[in-house]
C-alpha positions in Angstrom: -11.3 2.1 16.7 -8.4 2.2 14.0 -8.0 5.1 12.0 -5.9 5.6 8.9 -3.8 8.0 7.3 -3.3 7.3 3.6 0.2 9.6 2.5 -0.2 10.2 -1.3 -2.8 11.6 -2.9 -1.7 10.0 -6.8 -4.1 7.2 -8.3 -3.2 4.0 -5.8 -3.2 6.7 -2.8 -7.2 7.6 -3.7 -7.8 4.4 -3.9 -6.6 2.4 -0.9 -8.4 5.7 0.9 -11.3 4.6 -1.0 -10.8 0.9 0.2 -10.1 2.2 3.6 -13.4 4.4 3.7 -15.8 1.4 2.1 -14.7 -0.8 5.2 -16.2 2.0 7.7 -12.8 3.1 8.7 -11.8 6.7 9.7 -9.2 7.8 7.2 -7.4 11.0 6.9 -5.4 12.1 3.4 -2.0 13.9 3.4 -0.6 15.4 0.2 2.3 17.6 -0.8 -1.1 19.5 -2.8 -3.4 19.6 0.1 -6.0 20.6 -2.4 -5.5 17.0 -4.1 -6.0 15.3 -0.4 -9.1 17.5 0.1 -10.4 16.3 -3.1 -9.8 12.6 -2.2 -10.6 13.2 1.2 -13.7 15.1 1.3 -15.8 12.3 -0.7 -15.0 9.9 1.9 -16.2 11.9 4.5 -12.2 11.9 5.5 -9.6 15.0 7.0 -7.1 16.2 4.6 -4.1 18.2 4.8 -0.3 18.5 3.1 2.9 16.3 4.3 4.0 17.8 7.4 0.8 18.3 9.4 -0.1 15.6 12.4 -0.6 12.2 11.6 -3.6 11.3 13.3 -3.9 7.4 11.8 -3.0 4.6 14.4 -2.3 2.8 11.0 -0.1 5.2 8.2 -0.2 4.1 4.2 2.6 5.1 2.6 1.4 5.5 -0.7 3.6 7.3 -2.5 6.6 6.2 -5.0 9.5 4.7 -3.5 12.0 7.6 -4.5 9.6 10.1 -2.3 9.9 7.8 0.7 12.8 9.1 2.2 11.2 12.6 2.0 8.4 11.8 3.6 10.6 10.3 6.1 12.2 13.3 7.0 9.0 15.2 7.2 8.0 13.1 10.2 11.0 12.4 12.7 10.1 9.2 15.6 6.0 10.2 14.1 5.5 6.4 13.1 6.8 5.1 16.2 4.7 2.5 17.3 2.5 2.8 14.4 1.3 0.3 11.5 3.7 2.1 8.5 2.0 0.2 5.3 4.8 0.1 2.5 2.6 -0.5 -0.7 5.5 0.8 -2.7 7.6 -1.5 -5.5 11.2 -0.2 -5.9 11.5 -0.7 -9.3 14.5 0.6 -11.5 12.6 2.8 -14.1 15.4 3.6 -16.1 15.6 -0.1 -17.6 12.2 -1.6 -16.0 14.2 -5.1 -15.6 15.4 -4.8 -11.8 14.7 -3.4 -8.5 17.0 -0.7 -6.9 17.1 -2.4 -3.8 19.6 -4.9 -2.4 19.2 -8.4 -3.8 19.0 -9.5 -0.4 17.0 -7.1 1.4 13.5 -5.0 -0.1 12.1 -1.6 0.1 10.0 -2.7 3.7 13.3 -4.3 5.2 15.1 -1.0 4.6 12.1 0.8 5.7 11.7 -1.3 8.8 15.8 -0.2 9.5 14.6 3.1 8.5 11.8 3.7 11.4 12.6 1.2 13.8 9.7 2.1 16.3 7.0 1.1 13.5 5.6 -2.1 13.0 6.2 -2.4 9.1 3.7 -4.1 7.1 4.3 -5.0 3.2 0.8 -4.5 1.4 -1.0 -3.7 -1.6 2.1 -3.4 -3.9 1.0 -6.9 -5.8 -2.3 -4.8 -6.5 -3.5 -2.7 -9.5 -5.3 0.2 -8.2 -8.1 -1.2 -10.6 -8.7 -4.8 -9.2 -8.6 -2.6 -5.7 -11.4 -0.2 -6.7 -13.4 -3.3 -8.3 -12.6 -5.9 -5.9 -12.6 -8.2 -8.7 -9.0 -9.7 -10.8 -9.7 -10.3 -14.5 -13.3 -10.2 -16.0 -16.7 -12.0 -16.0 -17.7 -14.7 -15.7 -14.1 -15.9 -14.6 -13.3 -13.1 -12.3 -11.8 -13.9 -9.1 -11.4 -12.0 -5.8 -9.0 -9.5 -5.8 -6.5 -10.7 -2.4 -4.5 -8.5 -0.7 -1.2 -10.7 0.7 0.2 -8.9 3.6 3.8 -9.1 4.9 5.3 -8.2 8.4 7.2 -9.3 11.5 4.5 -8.4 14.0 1.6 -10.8 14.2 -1.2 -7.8 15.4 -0.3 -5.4 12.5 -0.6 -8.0 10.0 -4.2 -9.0 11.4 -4.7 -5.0 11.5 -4.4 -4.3 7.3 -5.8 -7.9 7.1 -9.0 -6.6 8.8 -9.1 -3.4 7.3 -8.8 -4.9 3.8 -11.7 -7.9 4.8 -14.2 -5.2 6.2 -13.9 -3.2 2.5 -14.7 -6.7 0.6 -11.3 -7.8 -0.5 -9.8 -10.9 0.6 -6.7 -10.4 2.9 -3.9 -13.3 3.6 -1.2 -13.5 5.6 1.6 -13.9 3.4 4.8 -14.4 6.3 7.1 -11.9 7.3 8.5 -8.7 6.5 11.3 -11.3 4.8 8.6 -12.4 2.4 8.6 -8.8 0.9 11.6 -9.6 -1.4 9.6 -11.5 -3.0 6.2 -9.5 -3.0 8.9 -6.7 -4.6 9.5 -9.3 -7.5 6.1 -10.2 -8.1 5.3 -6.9 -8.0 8.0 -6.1 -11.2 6.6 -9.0 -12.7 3.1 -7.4 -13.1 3.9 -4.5 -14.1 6.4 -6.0 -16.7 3.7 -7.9 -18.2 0.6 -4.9 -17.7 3.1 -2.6 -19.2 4.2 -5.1 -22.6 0.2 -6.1 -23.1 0.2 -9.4 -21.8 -1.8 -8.7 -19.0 -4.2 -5.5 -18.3 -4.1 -3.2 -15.9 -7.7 -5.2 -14.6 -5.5 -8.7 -14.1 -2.4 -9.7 -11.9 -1.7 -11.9 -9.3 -5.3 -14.0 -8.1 -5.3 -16.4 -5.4 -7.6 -19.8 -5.5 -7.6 -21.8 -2.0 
């Protein structure tokens, strides 16, 4: 049975833990305050404890802001090796909130990939507002529309992994190509928040999928 180890214990980290628990699966929270994972944790039914303890997740969410990634990194050496390693995160440059800090040819999962070359690294989540994840729902009634999780990766049985995982909590999970794709996941991503963070959006819309 696949278990999950959400790292972060911020807003979006509670509540992909939360999306992780509603769909039945084991979870386990790491934080730098293990008293924050405890209190995300415990609710859930979940383990807790701070960065640096075991990873006991076949599948590790790394839920924490791209500028701590590298940290956490170094906290576990060859640990993700042949693990899912979920990069939810959007690399956004803060200082002028019109770019990403990343390559204009790579993204924050393709340098994460080259990072930790024995995980199988999986783009997810960072098109989602930790709102529409919690509610399962994008925008508000009667014209709300699934919230959809698009999922990016070179290796075919991760993908299906967070796609399941996602599916079993009541979200809708699709396939969106491969780790390449997460350039522009990255961009959509700044886009959102761009538009959340000017008013043209709220923090209950984004990106919503119709098929």
């Amino acid at each position: 049975m696949t278990t999950v180890t959400v790292i972060g214990a911020g807003n979006f980290g509670s509540v992909v833990a939360g999306v992780v628990a509603k769909g039945g699966t084991g979870v386990q929270v790491l934080a730098r305050d293990v008293e924050k994972a405890r209190a995300v944790a415990g609710p859930l039914g979940g383990a807790a404890g701070a960065i640096g303890a075991e990873v006991t997740g076949d599948v590790v969410v790394l839920a924490v802001p791209y500028g701590a990634v590298a940290d956490v990194l170094s906290a576990y050496p060859g640990a993700f090796d042949g693990k899912v390693l979920v990069d939810v995160t959007n690399p956004v440059d803060f200082s002028t909130f019109d770019d990403l800090v990343v390559p204009a040819d790579s993204s924050a999962a393709r340098l994460l990939q080259d990072a930790v070359p024995g995980a199988k690294v999986v783009k997810a989540f960072n098109t989602n507002f930790g709102g529409t994840l919690a509610s399962r729902e994008i925008g508000a009634a009667p014209t709300a529309l699934p919230t959809t999780v698009l999922v990016a990766g070179d290796d075919a049985a991760a993908k299906q992994t967070v796609v399941e995982l996602v599916t079993a909590a009541g979200l809708r999970g699709v396939d969106a190509g491969s780790l390449k794709r997460a350039r522009e996941l990255e961009a959509v991503g700044l886009l959102q928040l761009t538009l959340a963070g000017a008013e043209k959006i709220s923090w209950g819309g984004g990106l919503a999928l119709i098929s």
